[in-house]
C-alpha positions as CSV (number, residue, x, y, z in Angstrom):
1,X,140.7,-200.7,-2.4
2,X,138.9,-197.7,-0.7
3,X,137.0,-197.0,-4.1
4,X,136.5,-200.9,-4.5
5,X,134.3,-201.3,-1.0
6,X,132.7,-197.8,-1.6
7,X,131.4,-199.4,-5.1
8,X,130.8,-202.6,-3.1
9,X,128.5,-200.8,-0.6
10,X,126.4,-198.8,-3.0
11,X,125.7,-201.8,-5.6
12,X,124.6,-203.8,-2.3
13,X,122.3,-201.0,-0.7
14,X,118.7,-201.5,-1.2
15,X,117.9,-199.5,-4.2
16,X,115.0,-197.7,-2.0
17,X,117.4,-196.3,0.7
18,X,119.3,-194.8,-2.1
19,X,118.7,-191.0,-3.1
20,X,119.5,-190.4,-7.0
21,X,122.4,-188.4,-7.3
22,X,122.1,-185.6,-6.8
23,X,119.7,-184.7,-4.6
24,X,121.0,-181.4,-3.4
25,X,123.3,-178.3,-4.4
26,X,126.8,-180.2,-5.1
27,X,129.9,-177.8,-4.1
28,X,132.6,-177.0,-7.0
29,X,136.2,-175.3,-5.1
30,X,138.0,-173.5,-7.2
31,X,142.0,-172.7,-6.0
32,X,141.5,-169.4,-7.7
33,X,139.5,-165.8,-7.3
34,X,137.2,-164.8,-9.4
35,X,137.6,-164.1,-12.9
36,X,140.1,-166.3,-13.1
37,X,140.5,-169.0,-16.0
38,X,139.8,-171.3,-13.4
39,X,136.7,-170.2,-12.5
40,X,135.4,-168.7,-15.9
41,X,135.6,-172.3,-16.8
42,X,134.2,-173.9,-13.4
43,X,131.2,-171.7,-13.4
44,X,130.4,-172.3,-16.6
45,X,130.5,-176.1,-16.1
46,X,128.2,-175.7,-13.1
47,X,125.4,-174.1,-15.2
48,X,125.6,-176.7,-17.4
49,X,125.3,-179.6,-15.1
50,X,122.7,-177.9,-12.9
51,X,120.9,-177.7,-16.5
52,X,121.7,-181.4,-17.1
53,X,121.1,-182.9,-13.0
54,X,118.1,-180.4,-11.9
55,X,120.2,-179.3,-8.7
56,X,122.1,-176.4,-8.1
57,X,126.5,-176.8,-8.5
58,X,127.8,-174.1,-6.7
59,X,131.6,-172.5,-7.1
60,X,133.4,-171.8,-4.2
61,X,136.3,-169.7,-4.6
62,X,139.4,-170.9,-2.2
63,X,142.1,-168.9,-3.5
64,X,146.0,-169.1,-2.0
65,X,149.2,-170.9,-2.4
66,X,148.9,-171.7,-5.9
67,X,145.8,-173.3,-6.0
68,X,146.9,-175.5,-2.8
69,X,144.2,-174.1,-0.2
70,X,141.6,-175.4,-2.2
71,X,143.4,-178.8,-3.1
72,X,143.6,-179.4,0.7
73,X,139.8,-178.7,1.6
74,X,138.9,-180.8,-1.4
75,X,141.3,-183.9,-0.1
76,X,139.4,-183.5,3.5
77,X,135.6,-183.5,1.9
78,X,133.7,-185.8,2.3
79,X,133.9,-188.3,-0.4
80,X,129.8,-188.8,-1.3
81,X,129.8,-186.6,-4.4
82,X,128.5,-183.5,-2.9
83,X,132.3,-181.7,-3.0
84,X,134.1,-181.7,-6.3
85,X,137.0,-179.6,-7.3
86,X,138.4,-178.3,-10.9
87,X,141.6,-179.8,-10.6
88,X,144.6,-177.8,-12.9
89,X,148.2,-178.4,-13.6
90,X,149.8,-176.2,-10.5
91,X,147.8,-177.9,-7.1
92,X,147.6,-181.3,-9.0
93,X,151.0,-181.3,-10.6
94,X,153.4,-178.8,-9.5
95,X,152.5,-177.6,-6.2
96,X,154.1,-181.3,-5.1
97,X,157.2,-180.3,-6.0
98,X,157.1,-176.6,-4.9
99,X,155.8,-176.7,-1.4
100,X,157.3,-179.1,0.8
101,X,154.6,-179.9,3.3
102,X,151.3,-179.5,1.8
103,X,148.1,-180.9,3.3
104,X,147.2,-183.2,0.7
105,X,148.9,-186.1,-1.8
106,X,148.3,-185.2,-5.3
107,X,149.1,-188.6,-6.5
108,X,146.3,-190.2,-3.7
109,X,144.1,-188.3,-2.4
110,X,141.9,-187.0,-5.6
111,X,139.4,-189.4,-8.1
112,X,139.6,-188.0,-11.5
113,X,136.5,-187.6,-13.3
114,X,136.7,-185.7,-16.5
115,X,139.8,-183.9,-18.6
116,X,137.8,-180.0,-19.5
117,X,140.0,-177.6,-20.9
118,X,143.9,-177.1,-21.9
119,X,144.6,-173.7,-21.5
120,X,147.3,-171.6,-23.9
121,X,149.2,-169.0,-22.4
122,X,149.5,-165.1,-23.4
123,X,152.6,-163.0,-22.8
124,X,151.2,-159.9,-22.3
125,X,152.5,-156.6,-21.8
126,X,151.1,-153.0,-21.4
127,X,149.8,-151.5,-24.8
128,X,152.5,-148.5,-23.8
129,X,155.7,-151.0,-23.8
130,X,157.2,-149.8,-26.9
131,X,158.6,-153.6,-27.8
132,X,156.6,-155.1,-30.6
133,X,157.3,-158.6,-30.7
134,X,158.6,-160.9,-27.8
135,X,162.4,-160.5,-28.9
136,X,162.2,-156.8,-28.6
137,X,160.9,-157.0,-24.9
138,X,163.5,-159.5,-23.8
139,X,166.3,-157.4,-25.8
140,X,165.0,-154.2,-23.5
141,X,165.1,-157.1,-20.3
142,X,168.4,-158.2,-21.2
143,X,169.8,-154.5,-21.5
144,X,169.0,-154.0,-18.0
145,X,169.2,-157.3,-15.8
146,X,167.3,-157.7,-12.9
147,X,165.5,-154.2,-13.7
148,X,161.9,-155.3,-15.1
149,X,159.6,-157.3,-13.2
150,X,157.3,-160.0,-14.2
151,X,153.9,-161.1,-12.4
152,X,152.9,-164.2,-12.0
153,X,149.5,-166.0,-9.9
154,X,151.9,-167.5,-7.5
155,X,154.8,-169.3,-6.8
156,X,155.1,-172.6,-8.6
157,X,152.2,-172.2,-10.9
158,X,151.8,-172.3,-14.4
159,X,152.6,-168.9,-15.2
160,X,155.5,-168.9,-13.1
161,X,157.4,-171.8,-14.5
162,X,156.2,-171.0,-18.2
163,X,158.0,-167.5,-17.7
164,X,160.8,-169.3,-16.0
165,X,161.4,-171.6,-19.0
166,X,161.1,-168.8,-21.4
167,X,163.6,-166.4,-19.3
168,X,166.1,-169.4,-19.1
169,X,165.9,-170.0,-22.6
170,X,166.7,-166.2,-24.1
171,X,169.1,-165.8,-21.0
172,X,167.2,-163.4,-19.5
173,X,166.7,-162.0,-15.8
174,X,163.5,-160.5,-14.4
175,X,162.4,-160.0,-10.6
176,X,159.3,-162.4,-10.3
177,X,156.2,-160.8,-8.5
178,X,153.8,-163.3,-7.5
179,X,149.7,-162.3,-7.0
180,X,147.3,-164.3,-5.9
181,X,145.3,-163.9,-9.1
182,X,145.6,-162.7,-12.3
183,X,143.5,-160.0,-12.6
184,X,145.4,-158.0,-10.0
185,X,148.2,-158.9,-11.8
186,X,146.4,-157.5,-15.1
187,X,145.5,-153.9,-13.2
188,X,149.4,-153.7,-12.2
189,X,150.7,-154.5,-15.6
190,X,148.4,-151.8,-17.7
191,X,148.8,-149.3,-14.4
192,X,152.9,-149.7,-15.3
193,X,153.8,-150.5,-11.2
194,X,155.0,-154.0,-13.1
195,X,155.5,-155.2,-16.7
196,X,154.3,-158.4,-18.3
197,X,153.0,-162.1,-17.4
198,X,152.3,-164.9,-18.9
199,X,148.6,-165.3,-18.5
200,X,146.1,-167.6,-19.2
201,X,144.2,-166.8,-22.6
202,X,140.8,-166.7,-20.7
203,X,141.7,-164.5,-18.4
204,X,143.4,-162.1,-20.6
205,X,141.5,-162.1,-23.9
206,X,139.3,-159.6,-23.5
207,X,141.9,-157.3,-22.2
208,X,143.5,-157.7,-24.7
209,X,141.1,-157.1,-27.5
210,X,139.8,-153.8,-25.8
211,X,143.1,-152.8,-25.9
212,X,144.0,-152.2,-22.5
213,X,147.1,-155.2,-23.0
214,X,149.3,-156.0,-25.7
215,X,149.9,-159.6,-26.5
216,X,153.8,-160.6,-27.6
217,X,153.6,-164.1,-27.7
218,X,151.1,-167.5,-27.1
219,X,152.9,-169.8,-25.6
220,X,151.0,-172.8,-27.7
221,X,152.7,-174.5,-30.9
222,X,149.9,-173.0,-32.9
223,X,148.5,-169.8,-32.8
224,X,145.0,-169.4,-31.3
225,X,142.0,-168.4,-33.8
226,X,140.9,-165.8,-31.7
227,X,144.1,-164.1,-31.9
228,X,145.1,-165.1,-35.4
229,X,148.1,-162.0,-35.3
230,X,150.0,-162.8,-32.2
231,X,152.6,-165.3,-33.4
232,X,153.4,-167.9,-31.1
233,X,156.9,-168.0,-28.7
234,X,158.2,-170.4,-31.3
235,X,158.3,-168.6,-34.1
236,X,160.5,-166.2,-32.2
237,X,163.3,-168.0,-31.7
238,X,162.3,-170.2,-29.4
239,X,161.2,-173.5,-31.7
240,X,159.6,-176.3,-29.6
241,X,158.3,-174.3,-26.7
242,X,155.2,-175.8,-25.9
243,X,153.8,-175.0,-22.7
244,X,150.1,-174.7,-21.2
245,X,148.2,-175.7,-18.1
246,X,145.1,-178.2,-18.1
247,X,141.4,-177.7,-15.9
248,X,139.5,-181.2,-14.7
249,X,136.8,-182.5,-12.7
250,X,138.1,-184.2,-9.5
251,X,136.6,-185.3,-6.5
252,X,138.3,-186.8,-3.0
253,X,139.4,-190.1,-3.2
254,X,137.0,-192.7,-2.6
255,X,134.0,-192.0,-4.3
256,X,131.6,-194.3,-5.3
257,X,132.6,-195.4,-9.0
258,X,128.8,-195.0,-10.0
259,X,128.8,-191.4,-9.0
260,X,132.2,-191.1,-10.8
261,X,130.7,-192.5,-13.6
262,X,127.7,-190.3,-14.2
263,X,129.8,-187.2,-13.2
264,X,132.3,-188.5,-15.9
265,X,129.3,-189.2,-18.5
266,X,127.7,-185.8,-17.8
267,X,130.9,-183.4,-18.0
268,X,131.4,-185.4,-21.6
269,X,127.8,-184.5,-22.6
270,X,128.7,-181.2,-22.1
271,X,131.9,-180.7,-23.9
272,X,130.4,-182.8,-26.5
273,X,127.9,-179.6,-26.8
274,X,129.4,-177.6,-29.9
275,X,127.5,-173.9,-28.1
276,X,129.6,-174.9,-25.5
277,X,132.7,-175.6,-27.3
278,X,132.0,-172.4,-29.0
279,X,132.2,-170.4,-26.0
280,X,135.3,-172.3,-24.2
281,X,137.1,-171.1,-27.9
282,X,135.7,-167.9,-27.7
283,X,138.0,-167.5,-24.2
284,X,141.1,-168.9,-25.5
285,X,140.2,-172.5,-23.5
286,X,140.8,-175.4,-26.4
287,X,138.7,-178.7,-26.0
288,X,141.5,-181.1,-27.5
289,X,139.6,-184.6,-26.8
290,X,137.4,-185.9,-24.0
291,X,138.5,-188.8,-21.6
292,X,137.6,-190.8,-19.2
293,X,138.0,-191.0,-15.4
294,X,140.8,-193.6,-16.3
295,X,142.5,-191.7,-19.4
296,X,142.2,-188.7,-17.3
297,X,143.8,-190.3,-14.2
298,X,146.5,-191.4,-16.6
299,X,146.8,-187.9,-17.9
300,X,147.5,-186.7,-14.1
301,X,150.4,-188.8,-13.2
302,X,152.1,-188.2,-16.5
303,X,152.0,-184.4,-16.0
304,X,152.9,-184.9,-12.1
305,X,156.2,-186.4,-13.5
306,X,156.7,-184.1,-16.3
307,X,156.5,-180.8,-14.4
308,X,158.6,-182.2,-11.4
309,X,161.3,-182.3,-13.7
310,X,160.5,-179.0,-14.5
311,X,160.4,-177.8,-10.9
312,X,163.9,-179.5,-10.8
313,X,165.4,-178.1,-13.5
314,X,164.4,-174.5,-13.0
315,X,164.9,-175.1,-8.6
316,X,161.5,-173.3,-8.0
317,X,161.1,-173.1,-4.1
318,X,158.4,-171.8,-2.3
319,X,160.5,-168.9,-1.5
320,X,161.2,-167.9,-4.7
């Protein structure tokens, strides 16, 4: 209803009082530090629609509690187009079920405005663990229960409950050692003071080609072109592990459905750019299909349900 009498106001304003959107910097939070896939992905974005819009879309880096920090400043914004977040699978769709008394509703308090990028998964360890596939590190963890550690970028996100899933599935126990991003988690793991993570492909890729981490395992059906030799967590042992995270556009509930509309339109345009698709492959991001504000709301709630169960399988807490 909110969204219906916000379009109802701006189709009756005089077109003369209106401003064409935008007409100043728009804000972009990110739930993430820098370097992030999170904000690889979001600043990139931003170029392109400053590029596209003529004004300037800045990324703001909000990083804590899984993403949740950002979620909650994005829920309060004002909702005039002007604050927009990248909206991912851990504050959208599992922080819900993880933290008991967030400051925001995931299921009300966001618009969806474009799907971006799914995002596969690297099990990375350092290049000096002697294990050479996936089932000769969990052989070593399985030797010695509760002796290696595993980092994640905090409780109840996606790399927690992908290495959660996998450790349940080979009967495996590690100590879990959350960060608040992954690259701290990435100078920890080839510095030995902890020993792998499941880490998004952006984030790690380059690490990983300069040698400085070993990949094991993607945690994607298929494996990735840009790593054609790492086979995926399915083909060792684990068939039907399919596991991944997803990045969108979001904004606070109740904006106006025109400006919803062009946002949607223009984030489109630009994953419709094949230099731009390109480049998200490069990282390790995949553009599997655009969608539209509705197809992407649709995708939301499906995923909210879908990693609940999850959450309630594995009991993830926010103590954990």
């Amino acid at each position: 209803m909110a969204a219906l009498l916000a379009g109802a106001a701006w189709a009756s304003a005089p077109a003369c009082a209106q401003d064409p959107y935008p007409s100043k910097p728009v804000t972009i939070l990110v739930g993430f530090p820098p370097g992030t896939a999170t904000d690889t992905v979001a600043r990139m974005l931003g170029d392109r629609l400053a590029q596209r819009l003529g004004q300037q879309f800045i990324v703001e880096n909000k990083p804590g509690a899984g993403g949740s920090i950002a979620a909650g400043l994005g829920a309060r914004a004002r909702p005039d187009g002007y604050t927009l977040m990248i909206g991912a699978s851990a504050p959208q769709a599992i922080n819900p079920h993880v933290y008991p008394n967030l400051n925001y509703d995931a299921r009300k308090d966001f618009a969806p405005i474009g799907l971006l990028t799914w995002l596969p998964y690297l099990f990375v360890v350092s290049p000096d663990n002697p294990a050479r596939n996936l089932g000769e590190f969990l052989a070593a963890v399985k030797a010695r229960p509760d002796q290696y550690t595993y980092a994640t970028t905090g409780v109840g996100t996606t790399s927690h409950l992908v290495t959660s899933v996998l450790l349940a599935k080979a009967g495996a126990r590690m100590i879990h050692v959350p960060y608040k991003g992954s690259s701290q988690a990435q100078t920890d793991i080839v510095g030995g003071r902890t020993y792998a993570t499941f880490d998004t492909m952006v984030s790690s890729l380059a690490l990983v080609k300069a040698g400085r981490l070993k990949a094991l395992a993607v945690s994607t059906p298929e494996r990735v072109p840009s790593l054609p030799d790492v086979p995926t967590v399915a083909e060792q042992g684990f068939p039907g592990f399919d596991m991944g995270a997803w990045l969108g556009l979001i904004a606070p509930a109740g904006i106006a459905p025109p400006i919803q509309e062009k946002l949607a339109a223009e984030v489109n345009a630009v994953l419709a750019d094949p230099a731009v698709r390109d480049k998200l492959a490069d990282l390790g991001a995949q553009v599997r299909t655009t969608a539209t504000p509705a197809e992407f709301g649709a995708l939301m709630k499906s995923e909210y349900e879908s990693w609940g169960r999850v959450v309630r399988d594995f009991n993830v807490k926010a103590t954990d």
